[in-house]
C-alpha positions, 0 to 999 in steps of 0.5 A: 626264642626271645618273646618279643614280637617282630619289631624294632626297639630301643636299646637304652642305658640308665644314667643317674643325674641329680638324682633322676634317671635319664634314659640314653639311646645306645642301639636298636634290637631289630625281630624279623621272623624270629632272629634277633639283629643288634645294631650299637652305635656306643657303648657306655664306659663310664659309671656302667655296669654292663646291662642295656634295656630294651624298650618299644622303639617310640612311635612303633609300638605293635607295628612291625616293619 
């Protein structure tokens, strides 16, 4: 379905400061068996163009649940 292994991962915006972009957490993405469960805690307004990342949760990468 989505290529991405069981697992729980970062949902993530970029936000330019000085120049550097700093990575901001806004949710997990959770895989189990093959569906997708999205859970947000925000939602970005300001500056946003309506993308998220999705990157390895830290500390979990290939171990899944």
């Amino acid at each position: 379905m989505n290529g991405l292994p069981d697992g729980v991962y970062d949902i993530v915006w970029p936000r330019e400061d000085n120049s550097k972009t700093r990575w901001h957490q806004c949710g997990v993405l959770v895989i189990k068996d093959g569906r997708a469960n999205i859970k947000l805690n925000l939602i970005p307004t300001a500056n946003w163009d309506g993308w998220l990342k999705v990157f390895p949760k830290k500390g979990q990468e290939g171990v899944p649940f």
